[in-house]
N, C-alpha and C positions, 0 to 999 in steps of 0.2 A: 241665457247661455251665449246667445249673439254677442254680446255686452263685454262678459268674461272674452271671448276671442279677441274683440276690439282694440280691448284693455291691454292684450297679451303682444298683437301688434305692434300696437302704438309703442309698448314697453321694448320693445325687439328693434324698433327702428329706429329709437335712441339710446338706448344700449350702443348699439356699432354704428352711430354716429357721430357719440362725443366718447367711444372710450376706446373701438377698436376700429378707427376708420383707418386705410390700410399705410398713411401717411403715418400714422403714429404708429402702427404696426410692424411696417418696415425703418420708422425711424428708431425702434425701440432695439429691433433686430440688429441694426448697424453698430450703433453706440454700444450692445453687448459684446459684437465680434470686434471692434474699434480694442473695447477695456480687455477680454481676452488675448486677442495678440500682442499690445503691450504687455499686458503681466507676463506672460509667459516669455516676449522674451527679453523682460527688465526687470520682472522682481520674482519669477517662479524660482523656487529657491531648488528644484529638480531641472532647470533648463539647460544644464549642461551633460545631463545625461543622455547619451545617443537611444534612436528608439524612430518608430515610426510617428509620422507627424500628429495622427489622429492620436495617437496615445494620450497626447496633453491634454488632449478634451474629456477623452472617454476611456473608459477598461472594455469597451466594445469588445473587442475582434481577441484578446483574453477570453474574455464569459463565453462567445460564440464557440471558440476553440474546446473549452469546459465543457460546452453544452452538449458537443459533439465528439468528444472522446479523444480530441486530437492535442490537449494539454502539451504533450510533451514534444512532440514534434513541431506545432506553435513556436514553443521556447527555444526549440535546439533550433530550429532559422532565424530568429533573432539575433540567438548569442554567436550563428557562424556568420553572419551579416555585421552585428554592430561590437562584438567583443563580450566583454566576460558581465559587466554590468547593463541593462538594460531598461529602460523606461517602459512600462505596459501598461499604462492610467497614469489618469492625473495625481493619484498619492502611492502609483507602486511602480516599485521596481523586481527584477528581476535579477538574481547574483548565481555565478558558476562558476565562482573561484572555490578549489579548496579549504583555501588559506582564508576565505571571507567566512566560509560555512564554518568554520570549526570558534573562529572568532566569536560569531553571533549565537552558535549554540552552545556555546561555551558557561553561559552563566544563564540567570531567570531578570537580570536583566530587559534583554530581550523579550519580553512576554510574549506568548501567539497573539493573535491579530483574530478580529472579530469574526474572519472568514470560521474557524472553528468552531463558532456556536453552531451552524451547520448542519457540525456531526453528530452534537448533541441530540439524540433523537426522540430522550428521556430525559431525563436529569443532566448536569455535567457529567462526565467520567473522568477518570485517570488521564485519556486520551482526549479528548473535547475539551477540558477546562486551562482557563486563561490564566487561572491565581497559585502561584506558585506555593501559600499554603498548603492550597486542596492538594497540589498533585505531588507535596512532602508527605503526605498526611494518608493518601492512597498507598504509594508504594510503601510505604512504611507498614501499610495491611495488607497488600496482597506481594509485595515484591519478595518475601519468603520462598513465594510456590515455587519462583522463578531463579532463582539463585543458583548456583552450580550445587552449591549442596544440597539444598532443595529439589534438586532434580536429581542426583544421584538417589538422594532416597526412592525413587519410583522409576529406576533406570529399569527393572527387571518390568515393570507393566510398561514401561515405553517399549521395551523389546517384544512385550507379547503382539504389538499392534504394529510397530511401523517394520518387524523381521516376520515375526511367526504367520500372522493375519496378514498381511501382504504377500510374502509368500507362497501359503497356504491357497489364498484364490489364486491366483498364477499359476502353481502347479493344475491347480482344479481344471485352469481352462485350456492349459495345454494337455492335459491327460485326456480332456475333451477332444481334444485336435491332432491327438497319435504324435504328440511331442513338441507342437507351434499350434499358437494362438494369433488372434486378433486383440490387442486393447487400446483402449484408448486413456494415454497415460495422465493427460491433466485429469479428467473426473476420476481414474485410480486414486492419486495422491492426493483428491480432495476429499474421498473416502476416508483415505488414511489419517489427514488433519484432523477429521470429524471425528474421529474416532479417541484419537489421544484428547483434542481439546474436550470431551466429552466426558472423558475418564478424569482428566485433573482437573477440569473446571465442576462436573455434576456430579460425578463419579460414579458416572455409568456410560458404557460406551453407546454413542447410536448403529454398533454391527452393521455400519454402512460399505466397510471393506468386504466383508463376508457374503450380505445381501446387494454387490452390486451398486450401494446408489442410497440416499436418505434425502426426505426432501429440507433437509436443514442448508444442505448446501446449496440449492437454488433458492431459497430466502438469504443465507449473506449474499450471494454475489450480486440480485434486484437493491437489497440494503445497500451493498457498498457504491453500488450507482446512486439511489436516492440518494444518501447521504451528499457525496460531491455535489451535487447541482442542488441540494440544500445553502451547501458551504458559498456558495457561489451566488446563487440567487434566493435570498434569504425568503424573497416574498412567497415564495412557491410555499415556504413552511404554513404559512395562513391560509393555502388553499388544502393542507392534506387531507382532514375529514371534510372537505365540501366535494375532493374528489378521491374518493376512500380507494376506488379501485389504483390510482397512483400509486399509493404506499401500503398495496396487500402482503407483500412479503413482507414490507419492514413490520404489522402487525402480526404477523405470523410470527414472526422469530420474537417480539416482544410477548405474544402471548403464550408461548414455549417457555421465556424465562419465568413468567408470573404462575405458569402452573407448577415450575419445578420446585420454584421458592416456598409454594404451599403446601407441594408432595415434602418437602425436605420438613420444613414447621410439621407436619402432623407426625412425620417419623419421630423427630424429636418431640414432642408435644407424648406421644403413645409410647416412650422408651424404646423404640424398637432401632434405632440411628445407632452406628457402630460409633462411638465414638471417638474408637484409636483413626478414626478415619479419616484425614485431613484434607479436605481439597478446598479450591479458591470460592464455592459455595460456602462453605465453612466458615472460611476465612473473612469473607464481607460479612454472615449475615453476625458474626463475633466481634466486628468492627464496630466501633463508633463515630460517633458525627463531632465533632473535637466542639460544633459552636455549639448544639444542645446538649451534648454530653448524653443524648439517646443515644440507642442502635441504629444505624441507616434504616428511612423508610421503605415504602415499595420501588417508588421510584428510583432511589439511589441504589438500590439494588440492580434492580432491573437496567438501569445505564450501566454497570460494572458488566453485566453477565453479557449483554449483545458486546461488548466492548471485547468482550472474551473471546465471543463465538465468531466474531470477524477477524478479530487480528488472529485469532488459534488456526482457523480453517482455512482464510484466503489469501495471506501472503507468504505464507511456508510452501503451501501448495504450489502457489502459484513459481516459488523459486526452482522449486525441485523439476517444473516441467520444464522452465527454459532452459534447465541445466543436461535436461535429456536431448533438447532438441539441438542445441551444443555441441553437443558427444558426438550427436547420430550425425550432424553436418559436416563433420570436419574427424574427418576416417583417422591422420596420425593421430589426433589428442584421443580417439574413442580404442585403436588399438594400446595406445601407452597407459593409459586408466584402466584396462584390462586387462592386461599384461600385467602391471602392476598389484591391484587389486588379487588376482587369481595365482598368483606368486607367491605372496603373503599369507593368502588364504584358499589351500589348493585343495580341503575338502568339504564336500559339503554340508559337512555339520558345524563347519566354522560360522562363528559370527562375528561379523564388523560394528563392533561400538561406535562411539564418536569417539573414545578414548584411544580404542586401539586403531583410530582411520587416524588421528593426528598423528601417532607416533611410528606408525608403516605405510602410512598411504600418503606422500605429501605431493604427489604429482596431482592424486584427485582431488583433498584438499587447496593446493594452489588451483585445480577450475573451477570449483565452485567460487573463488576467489574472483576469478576473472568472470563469471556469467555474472552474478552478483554486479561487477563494477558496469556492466556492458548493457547486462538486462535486470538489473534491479527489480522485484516486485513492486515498489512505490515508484508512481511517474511525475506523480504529483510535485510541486514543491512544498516546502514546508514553511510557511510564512509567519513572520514576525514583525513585531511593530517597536521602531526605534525610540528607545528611552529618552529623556529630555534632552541628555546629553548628547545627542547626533550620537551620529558614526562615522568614520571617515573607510570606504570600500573601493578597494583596487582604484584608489585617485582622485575619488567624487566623496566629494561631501555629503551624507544623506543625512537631512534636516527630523528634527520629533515629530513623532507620529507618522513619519512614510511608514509603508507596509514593504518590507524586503522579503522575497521569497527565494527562500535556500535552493535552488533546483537540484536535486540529487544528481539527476542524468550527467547536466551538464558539470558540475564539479568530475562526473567520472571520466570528463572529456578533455579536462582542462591539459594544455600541454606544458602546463610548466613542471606537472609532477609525472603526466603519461605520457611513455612516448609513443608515437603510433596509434593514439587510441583509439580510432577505427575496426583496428586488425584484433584478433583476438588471440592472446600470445598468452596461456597460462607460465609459460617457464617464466615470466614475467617476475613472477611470489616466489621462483627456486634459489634466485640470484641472491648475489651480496646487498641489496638494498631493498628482500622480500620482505622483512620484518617493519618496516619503515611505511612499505608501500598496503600492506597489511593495512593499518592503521590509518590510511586515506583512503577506505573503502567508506564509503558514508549510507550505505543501503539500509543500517539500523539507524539512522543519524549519526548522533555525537554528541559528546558533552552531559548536561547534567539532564537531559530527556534523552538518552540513547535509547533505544527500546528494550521493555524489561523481557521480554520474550527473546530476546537474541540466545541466548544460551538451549532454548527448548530447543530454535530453527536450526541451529548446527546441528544437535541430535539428532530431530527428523530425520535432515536430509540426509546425516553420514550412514545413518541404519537403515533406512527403504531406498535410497536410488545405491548406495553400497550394496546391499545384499541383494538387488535386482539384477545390479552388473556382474554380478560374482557367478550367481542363478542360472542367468539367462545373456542367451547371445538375443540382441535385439537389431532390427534392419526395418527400412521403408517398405510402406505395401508397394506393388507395381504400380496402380495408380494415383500416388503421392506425387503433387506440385510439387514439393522440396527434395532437395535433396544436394551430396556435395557441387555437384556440378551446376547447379541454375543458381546464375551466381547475380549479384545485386550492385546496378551503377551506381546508385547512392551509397553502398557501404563499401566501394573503391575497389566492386567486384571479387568481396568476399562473398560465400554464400550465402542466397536468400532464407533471411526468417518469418517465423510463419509471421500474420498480419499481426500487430499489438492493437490496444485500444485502454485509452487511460481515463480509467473514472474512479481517482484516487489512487488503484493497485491499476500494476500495469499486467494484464493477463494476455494472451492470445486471444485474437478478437476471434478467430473462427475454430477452437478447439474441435468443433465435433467434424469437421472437415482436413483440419493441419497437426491434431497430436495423434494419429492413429498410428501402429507399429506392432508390427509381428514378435512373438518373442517366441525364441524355442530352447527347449533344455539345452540347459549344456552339460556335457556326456564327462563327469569327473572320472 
């Protein structure tokens, strides 16, 4: 054994004598940073993009921002520091021009960028895949459900849950409270999501509006965290069954889909499945796979239905809260939406459609307009990787294969199309260049990946936060941090909103502390 040690020695101290003595070490070290600063600043074909120095090395201080929920507020001090295109790595950039985002999502083109595999947490999905067959091929099977027609047909079960079922508990908990309640309105309207995406996706509701609370909604929002720091730090993915407790919700919500898939087969399998009965379960497992010309397997299934149950329940939700905490800050827009709203609809067995909020309610329509461009649900950008052919963006040449990332926020800031855009100005969408401005809201995206769910989240939101305002008068409890008066030096001493925190969707980082609010009847 001696011998072995000796051996091992000897081997050790010519090793880093003739390979890493610190002469070659450090000489090795020099000549690397020597060939670095010239490339970078003689042949990096990104070195005329402004950006911070360390960028050219590394996407460092991006992935740290990622890791820590701070994505978007990262971005928006670059692009108010160095302008609308930004450097953040050595192969990415950053873009917050309008006019660059509608350009680049404009076609397929563009393909996403590997960051997306990420999200793939199953299979590809509709949402996760890079090949613009796949995601011709998906919407062409499930974008049906989602269609304006398509959703008129189940316009009266969207009413039963986002008017009747919301509602109905509200009344409940203020009949509780001799006329005013307590709730807390983000996990309200996450109920509510769960509840329709439940119905049109399974087609069964999880009666998490009625019982308070379903644990599906605390498995997306764990999911839609994993997910990002998947997207971000690919390697983490090769640790998830080594360290299972990391991704227990994301197994949870996948093993939710693989039992439903199976309860849905034995219905069908035992004829007892309604068949006039059509939802997006339906819809995939009647889909084919265009390369085998089978049925989708377990897994492509199973990537469709989490694909569902996150984008159905967390970013709708998450709109409709910012949109209350909006209202609740800034008293003129909360009186004129009320005003409005209750004028139109002055008893109350009225109901506010989405149909009938476009065509009498356009003061509330134009804020959801404006929360939307301000506080978006998605914080994230949405990245893509440039075709052979470059691109040329707001003046900079960006060369094949850069990673460009759309940044929603920041196109909603840009001032060449906003003015003010700090301030939160709905009458903004009532003017002569509303309809125009309409159309540079990019919170669904844009272009040939708009999202297919855009037509559900107008419904949502026009039927629960419409007939809540109609319902009920709502105000801050006594001891609420926010409110119109604590007002914010970074937001040019408009009032303060609650904390955000972006991993992926941008929610309220502290909901169970900053969405709480009194409602009480109000006396028709």
């Amino acid at each position: 054994m001696s011998r072995v040690f000796e051996f091992l020695e000897v081997a050790k101290s010519y090793f880093l004598e003739n390979w890493y003595s610190s002469k070659t070490l450090y000489g090795a070290l020099f000549v690397y940073g020597v060939y670095k600063v010239v490339y970078h600043t003689f042949f990096d074909q990104l070195r005329d993009v402004p950006g911070d120095w360390i960028s050219k090395f590394t996407a460092y201080k991006f992935r740290s921002a990622t890791f820590s929920g701070e994505t978007t507020r990262y971005l928006q001090g670059l692009h108010k520091k160095y302008g609308p295109v930004v450097r953040i790595g050595p192969n990415k950039v950053s873009d917050a021009k309008t006019s660059d985002f509608k350009k680049v999502m404009a076609s397929y083109r563009f393909s996403k960028s590997a960051s997306y595999d990420g999200f793939a947490l199953v299979d590809p999905s509709i949402f996760s895949t890079r090949e613009e067959n796949f995601n011709r091929e998906r919407r062409r099977q499930i974008g049906p459900a989602f269609s304006q027609a398509g959703l008129d047909s189940v316009e009266n079960l969207l009413e039963s849950i986002c008017i009747d079922s919301s509602i109905k508990k509200l009344d409940q908990i203020t009949d509780d409270g001799n006329g005013s309640g307590y709730i807390n309105y983000f996990k309200h309207f996450q109920n509510v999501t769960a509840d329709v995406i439940g119905e049109l996706a399974f087609g069964n509701s999880f009666n998490a509006t009625e019982n308070g609370g379903h644990e599906i909604t605390d498995w997306v929002n764990e999911t839609m965290k994993v997910s990002e720091l998947f997207s971000s730090f690919p390697i983490l993915r090769k640790f998830r069954y080594v360290l299972p407790g990391f991704t227990t919700k994301d197994s949870n919500l996948r093993q939710f889909c693989i039992e439903s898939i199976k309860k849905r087969r034995d219905l069908i399998k035992s004829g007892k499945f309604d068949q006039n009965r059509i939802d997006i379960l339906q819809m995939v497992l009647s889909a084919e796979n265009s390369k085998t010309k089978q049925p989708l397997n377990s897994n492509e299934l199973v990537a469709e239905m989490v694909t569902m149950l996150i984008a159905g329940i967390d970013t709708t939700s998450i709109s409709m809260s910012w949109l209350v905490a909006f209202i609740m800050l800034y008293p003129k827009v909360h009186k004129k939406v009320v005003d409005e709203i209750r004028t139109n609809f002055p008893r109350k067995e009225d109901r506010i459609t989405y149909k009938e909020a476009k065509e009498k309610l356009p003061y509330f329509i134009a804020t959801v307009y404006e929360v939307l461009r301000i506080r978006g649900s998605v914080g994230f950008a949405l990245s893509r990787q440039v075709p052979k052919s470059g691109v040329h963006l707001s003046g900079y040449d960006i060369p094949q294969g850069t990673d460009v990332l759309m940044f929603i926020a920041g196109a909603h800031e840009d001032t060449q199309v906003w003015e003010n855009p700090k301030a939160f100005i709905p009458e903004r969408f009532l003017g002569p260049n509303a309809e125009s401005l309409k159309k540079d809201i990019v919170a669904f995206s844009s272009g040939i990946r708009v999202c297919p769910g855009k037509n559900l989240a107008w419904m949502e939101i026009s039927m629960t936060v419409g007939n809540i305002l109609k319902d009920f008068d709502i105000s801050f409890p006594p001891d609420s941090k926010l409110g119109p008066k604590v007002l914010d030096p970074e937001r040019n001493n408009e009032p303060k909103l609650p904390a955000d925190i972006t991993f992926g969707t941008r929610p309220p980082e502290f909901p169970e502390r900053d969405c709480n609010i009194i409602i009480t009847k109000h006396i028709f």
